[in-house]
C-alpha positions in Angstrom: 105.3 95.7 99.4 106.9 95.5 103.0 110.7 95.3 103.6 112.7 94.8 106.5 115.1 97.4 106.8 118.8 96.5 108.2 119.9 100.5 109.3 123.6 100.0 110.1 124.6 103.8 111.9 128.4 104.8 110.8 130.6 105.2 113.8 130.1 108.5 115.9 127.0 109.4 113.7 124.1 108.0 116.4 123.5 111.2 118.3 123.7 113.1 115.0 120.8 110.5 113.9 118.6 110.3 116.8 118.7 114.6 116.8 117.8 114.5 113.1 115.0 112.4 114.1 113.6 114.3 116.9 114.0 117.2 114.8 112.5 116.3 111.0 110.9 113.0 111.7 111.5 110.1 109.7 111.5 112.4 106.6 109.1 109.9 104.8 108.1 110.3 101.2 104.3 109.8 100.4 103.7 106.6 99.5 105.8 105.0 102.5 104.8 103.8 106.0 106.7 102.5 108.9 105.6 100.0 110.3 108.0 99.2 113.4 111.6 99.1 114.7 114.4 97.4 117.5 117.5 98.1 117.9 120.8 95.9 119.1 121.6 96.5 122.6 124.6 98.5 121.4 122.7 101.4 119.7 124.4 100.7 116.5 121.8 98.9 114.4 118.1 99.4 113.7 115.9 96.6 112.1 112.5 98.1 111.1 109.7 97.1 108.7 108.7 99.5 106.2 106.1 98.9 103.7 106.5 101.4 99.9 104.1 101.4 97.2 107.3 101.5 95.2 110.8 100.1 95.5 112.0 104.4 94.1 109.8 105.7 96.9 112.0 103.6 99.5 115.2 104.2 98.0 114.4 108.5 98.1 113.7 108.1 101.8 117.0 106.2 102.5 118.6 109.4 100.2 117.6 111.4 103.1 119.8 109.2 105.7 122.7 107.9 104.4 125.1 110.1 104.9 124.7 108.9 108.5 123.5 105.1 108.1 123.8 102.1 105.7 121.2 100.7 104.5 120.4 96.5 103.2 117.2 96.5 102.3 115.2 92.8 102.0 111.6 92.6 100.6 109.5 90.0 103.0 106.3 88.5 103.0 104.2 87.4 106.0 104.5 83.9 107.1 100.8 83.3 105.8 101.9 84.7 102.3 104.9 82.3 102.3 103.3 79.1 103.4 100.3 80.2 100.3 102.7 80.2 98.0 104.3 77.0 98.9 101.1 75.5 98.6 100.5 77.0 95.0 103.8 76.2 93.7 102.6 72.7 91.6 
């Protein structure tokens, strides 16, 4: 399953973030892949698709950044996926 991940960074914590990063990676269980990010203009928020085999393998990766981000995560389909299931729906 994919999701599109809404990373809201809490105040002051975005050079404590980005040195995480640099130093320990994403930190991403098996069983989850990024796929790719952008962030605002502002450095303050981070969109990104991830895909996880399991919605408990996501949430243990977010366990390893939020004490220095929020997290709204939205499960999402491709356009082609939504328009098939449009077209199946009787």
């Amino acid at each position: 399953m994919q999701y599109m991940v809404i990373e809201r960074f809490h105040p002051g914590k975005v050079k404590i973030m980005y040195q995480r990063f640099t130093d320990e990676g994403r930190m991403l269980p098996d069983g989850v892949s990024f796929i790719n990010s952008w962030i605002n203009e502002d450095v303050t928020v981070c969109y990104q698709v991830m895909e996880a085999e399991t919605p408990g393998l996501l949430q243990q990766w977010i366990s390893r950044w939020n004490d220095i981000v929020d997290f709204e995560v939205i499960p999402v389909i491709s356009s082609a996926q939504a328009k098939e299931k449009v077209f199946a729906e009787k």
